[in-house]
N, C-alpha and C positions, 0 to 999 in steps of 0.2 A: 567539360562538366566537372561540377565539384562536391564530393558527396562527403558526408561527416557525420558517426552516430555519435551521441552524447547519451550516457546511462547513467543513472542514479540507483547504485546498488540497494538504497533503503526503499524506495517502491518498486525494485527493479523494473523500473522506468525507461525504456528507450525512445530517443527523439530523435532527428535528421534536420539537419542543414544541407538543403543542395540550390545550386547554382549553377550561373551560365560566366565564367570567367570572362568571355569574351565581352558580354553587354554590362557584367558588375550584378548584374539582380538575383537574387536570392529569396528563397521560400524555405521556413519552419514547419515541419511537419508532426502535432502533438506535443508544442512545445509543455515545458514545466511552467512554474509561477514564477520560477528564477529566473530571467533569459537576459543576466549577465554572459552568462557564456555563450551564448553564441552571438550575443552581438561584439565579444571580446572576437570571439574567431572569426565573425563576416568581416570586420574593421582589418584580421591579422590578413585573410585572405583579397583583399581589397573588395569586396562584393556590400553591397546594403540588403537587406530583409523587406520586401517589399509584399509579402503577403503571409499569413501566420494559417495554415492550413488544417482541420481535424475531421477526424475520422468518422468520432461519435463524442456523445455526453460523458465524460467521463466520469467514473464512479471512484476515483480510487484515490485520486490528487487534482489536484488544483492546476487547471488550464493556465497557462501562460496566455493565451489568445488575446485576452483583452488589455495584459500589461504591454503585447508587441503594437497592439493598433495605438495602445494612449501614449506610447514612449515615442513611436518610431514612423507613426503612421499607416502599421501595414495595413492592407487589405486582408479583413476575416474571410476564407471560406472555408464555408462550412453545409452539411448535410439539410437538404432540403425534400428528404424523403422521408418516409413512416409519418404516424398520425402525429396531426397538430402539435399533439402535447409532450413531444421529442424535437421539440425545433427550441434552437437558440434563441433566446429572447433580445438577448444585453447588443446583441450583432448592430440594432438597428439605429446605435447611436454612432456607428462606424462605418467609414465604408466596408462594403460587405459585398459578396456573391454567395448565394446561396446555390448549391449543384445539387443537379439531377444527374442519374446513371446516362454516362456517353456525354456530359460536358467535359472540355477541354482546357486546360492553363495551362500560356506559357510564361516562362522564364527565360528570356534572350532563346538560347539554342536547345532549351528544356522543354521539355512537354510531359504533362500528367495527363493521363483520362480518369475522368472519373467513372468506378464499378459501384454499382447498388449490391453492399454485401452484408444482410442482415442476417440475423442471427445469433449472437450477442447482444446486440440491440436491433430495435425495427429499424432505425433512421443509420446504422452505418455504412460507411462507403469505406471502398480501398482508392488507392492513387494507381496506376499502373505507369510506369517512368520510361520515358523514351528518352535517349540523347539523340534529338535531331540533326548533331552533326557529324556523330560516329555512325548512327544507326538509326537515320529518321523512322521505318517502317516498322524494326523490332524491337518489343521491348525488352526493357534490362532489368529492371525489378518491378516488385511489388511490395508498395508499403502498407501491410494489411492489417495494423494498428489492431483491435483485437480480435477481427477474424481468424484468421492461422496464427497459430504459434511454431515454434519449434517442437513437433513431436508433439503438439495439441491444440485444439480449434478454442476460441472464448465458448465461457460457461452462458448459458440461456436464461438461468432461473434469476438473476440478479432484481430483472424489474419485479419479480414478483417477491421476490425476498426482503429487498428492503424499500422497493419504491408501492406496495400494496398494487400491482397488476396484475387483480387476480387468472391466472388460467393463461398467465401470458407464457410461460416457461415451456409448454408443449408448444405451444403457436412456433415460437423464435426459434424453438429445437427443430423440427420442419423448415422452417425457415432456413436454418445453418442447413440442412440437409444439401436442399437444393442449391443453396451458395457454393458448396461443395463442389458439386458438378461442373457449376463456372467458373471455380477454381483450375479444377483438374484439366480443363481444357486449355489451359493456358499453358505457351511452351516450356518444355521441361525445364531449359537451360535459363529461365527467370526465376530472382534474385527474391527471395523470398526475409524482407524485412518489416520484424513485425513490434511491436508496442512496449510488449512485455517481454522477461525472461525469469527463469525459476524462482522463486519467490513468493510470487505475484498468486495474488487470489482470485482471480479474472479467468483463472481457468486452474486444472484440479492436475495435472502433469507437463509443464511447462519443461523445455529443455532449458538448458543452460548455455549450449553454444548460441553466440547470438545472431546468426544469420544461417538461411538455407535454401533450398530452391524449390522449386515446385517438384521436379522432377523426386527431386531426395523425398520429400513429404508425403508424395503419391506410394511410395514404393513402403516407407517408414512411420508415417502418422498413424495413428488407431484412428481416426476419424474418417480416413481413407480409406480403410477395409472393409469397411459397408456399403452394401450396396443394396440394402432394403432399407426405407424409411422406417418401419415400426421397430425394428431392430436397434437401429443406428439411434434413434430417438430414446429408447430405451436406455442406452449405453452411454448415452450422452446427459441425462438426469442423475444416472445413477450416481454417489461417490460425489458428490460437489463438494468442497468445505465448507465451513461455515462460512457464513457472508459480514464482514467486520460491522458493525453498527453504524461506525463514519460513513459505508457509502452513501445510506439516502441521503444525509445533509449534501454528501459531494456533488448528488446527480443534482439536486437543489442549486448550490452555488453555482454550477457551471451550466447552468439553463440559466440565470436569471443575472449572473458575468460576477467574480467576485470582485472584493473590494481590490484598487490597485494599494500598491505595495507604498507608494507614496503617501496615503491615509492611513498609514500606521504608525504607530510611536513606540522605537524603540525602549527598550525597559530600561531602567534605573539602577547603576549601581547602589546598595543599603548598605549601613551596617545594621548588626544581626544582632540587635540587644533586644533585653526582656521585653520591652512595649513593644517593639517589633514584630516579636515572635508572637506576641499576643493576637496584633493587629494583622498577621499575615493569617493566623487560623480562624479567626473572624470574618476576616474578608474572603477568602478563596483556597484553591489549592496548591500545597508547598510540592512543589517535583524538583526531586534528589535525583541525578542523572549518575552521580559518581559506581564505580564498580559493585557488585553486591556485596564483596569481604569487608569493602570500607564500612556500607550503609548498612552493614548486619553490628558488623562494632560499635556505630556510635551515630545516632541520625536524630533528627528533630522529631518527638515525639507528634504520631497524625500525619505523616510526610509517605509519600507516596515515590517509590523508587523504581524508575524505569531505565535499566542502563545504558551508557551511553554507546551503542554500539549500531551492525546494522539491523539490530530488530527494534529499535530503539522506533522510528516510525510506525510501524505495526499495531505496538502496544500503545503507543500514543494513542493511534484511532481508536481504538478499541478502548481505552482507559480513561484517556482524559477528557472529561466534560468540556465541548465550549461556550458553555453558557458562562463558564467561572474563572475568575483572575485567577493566573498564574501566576504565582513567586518560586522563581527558579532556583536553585542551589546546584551551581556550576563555577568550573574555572572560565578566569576571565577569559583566555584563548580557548575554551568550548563556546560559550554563548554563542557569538553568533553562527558555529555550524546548527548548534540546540534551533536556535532561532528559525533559520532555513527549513531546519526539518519540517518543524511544529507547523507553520505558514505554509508549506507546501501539501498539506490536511488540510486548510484551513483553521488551525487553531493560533488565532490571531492576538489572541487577550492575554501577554506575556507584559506583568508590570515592572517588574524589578527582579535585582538577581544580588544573591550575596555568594561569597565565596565560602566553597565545604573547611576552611580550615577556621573560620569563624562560628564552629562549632563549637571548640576548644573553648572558647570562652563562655559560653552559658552554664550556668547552673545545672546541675545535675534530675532536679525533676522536672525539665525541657525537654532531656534529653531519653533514649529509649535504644532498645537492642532487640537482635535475636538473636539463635544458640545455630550452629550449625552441625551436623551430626555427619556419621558416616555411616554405610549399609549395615557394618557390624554392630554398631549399635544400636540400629535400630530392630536387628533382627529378632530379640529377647521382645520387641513392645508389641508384634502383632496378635499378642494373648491376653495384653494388659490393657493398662488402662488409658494409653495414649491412644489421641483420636486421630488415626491415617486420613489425610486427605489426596486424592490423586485429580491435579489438576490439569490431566492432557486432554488431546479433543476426545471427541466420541469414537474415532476408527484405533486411534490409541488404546484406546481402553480394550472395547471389544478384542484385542489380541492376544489382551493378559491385564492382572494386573497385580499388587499386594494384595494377601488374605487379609479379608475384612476392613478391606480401606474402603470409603466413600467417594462418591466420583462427580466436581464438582469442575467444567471446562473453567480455567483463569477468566477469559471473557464475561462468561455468569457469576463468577468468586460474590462482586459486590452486591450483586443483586439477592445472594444466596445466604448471606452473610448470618440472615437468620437463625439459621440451619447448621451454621457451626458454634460446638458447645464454648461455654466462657467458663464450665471448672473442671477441665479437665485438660492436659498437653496437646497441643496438636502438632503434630508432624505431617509434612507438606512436602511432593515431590512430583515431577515432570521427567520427561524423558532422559535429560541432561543435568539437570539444575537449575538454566536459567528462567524459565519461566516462574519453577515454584520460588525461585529467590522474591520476583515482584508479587507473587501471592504472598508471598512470607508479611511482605512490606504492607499489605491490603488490610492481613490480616490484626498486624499490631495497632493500625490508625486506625480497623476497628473496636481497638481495645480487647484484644485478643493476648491473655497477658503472659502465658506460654507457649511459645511459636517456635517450632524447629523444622529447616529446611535441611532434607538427607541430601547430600551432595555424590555429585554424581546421577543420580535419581535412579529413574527404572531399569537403563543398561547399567549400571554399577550393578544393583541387586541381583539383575540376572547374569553376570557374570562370573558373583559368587556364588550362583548354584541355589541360591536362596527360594525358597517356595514359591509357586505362583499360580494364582486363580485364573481361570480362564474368562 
């Protein structure tokens, strides 16, 4: 048999190739929207991909499912449990098997069963993996996609957060409960591989190591230490993060199959002269990926700067509109990772891209800046006339924060935008600095005309001893 996890640190993403070496057939299990790479790896290991396998609806990225059935031919299967309105639609243009809890696929010498394990969602299922040639009877892992995590079960509230299922978040929490038990039943010395790992907003304490076993999770999960429902259900509402805005379109796209990657048109190298510039803030939004030291120096005035790193997906969702043409400003050898990323959200509407050093050549009232500061000097303005803004989540805040700052999450920044003054300084800071950098960037394209990001952000301050509100 032949197992292989592939992860994508920007949605900390895990997915599985396994295989029957002996007959060459192969199954995807959660693939991505990219699934070059594993059919670079099925071709390296001599095996083909002949079924593209998922868990649940995913809320977070974009299924590969329907690019492996149009490319490759696989067989979709996929979950054929919970109400109607949790079933795959796009499946029925493909060949397809839809599973119930206790059907079975093989793979030459591989075998799954399918488990009904909802709770995260009503419709998901886990795989449970035999090698029927080392170990027909027992099994070897469990691929529990976002039932178990490492050190955390998936969160419940999601359909109700951003799919509008009102009262569904206690239902599913119950639901996980009992899944639990069928969990725990399973032998200890099974391989416990699951969807996500730290990162991931799909659950609210994700480990990082990426694999474990039931055995280790029974003894080590907080989900496992309960053993009263009203308790457990309790504990499992409490503390969720916020839920990105991008899920419900994702739960959307991957109920109804997204576009394939083949209907898409790459963007267009520009040059970046004054009609341009004009034409690119007319039409849509300019997203600056480069570092925030560059984009605080010197950036197209109205540009939107989300840096190129691994939170760079995150902020995407949460930030970029996809109703609106993108014009990129990236190096040529960024784009097409920029590209991957954004598509793998589904943010598809990427028209053209110029490069950050044809900045250099524009005119000066194009162009726009902000000031960068440091804790020392900010520590004179908490009495003045500069206006503190603290842009971390809600459990951030609650622990401390600056005297007399305002407390607006990044994710609400634009929607709040009202709300912050236009004659007076504003200074802007998050836990580290990188987030208020892209407030910083919010703030200026809202014409915000004195914008200062304190670097370092909140542990700077509190490391100098500096005051702090509770």
């Amino acid at each position: 048999m032949y197992l292989r996890r592939f992860y994508d640190e920007g949605l900390a993403h895990a997915s599985y190739l396994v295989g029957c070496q002996e007959t060459g057939e192969a199954c995807v299990i959660d693939p991505g929207r990219d699934i070059e790479p594993y059919l670079w790896q099925a071709k390296r290991e001599g095996l083909r991909i002949v079924a593209a396998l998922e868990t649940h609806i995913h809320a977070d990225f974009v299924s590969g499912a329907r690019e492996m059935a149009a490319r490759v031919g696989a067989t979709l299967c996929v979950s054929d449990e919970g109400p109607p309105e949790w079933k795959s639609d796009y499946v029925k243009d493909y060949p397809h098997q839809r599973l119930k809890d206790g059907d079975e696929l093989r793979f030459g010498h591989v075998r799954m069963v399918v488990l009904h394990t909802p709770g995260h969602t009503p419709e998901h299922v886990s795989y449970l993996l035999y090698d029927g040639k080392a170990s027909p009877h027992v099994p070897m892992a469990l691929f529990s996609g976002d039932f178990v995590f490492v050190g955390d079960v998936g969160r419940p509230d999601l359909l109700e957060r951003v799919a509008g299922a009102r009262g569904s978040s206690e239902a599913l929490a119950r639901q996980m409960f009992h899944s639990l038990r069928r969990f725990a039943a399973l032998p200890d010395h099974v391989q416990v591989l699951p969807a996500h790992g730290a990162g991931s907003a799909c659950g609210k304490a994700l480990g990082a190591v990426p694999s474990s076993t039931v055995g280790y999770e029974k003894l080590v999960n907080w989900a496992l230490q309960h053993h009263d429902e009203d308790a457990f259900v309790q504990a499992l509402l409490a503390g969720q993060p916020e839920a990105p805005t991008y899920f419900a379109r994702m739960k959307q796209v991957n109920k109804v199959g997204p576009r394939l990657l083949a209907q898409l048109s790459d963007p267009e190298p520009v040059e970046l002269t004054h009609a341009r510039v004009r034409a690119w803030r007319a039409s849509g939004l300019v997203l600056d990926v480069r570092p925030a030291d560059a984009f605080a120096k010197r950036h197209l005035a109205g540009s939107l700067n989300i840096p190129w790193n691994k939170s760079f997906v995150t902020w995407a969702g949460w930030l970029v509109p996809v109703d609106t043409p993108i014009h990129l400003l990236a190096g040529e050898a960024t784009v097409p990772e920029v590209l991957r990323a954004l598509r793998s959200i589904g943010i598809d509407d990427v028209v053209d891209w110029a490069p950050p050093t044809a900045l250099e050549q524009l005119a000066e009232e194009e162009i726009s800046s902000y000031a960068h500061v440091s804790p020392e000097e900010v520590r004179p303005w908490i009495d003045g006339d500069v206006w503190l803004l603290d842009v971390r989540n809600d459990d951030e805040w609650a622990l401390g924060h600056l005297p007399h700052a305002r407390h607006v999450p990044l994710a609400k920044l634009s929607a709040s935008i009202s709300d912050v003054p236009r004659d007076r300084p504003v200074c802007v800071y998050c836990r580290t600095g990188g987030r208020s950098a892209i407030a910083a960037s919010i703030l200026r394209a809202h014409g915000i005309a004195d914008v200062r990001n304190m670097l370092g952000g909140y542990e700077a301050w509190r490391r100098h001893g500096f005051p702090i509100e509770p």
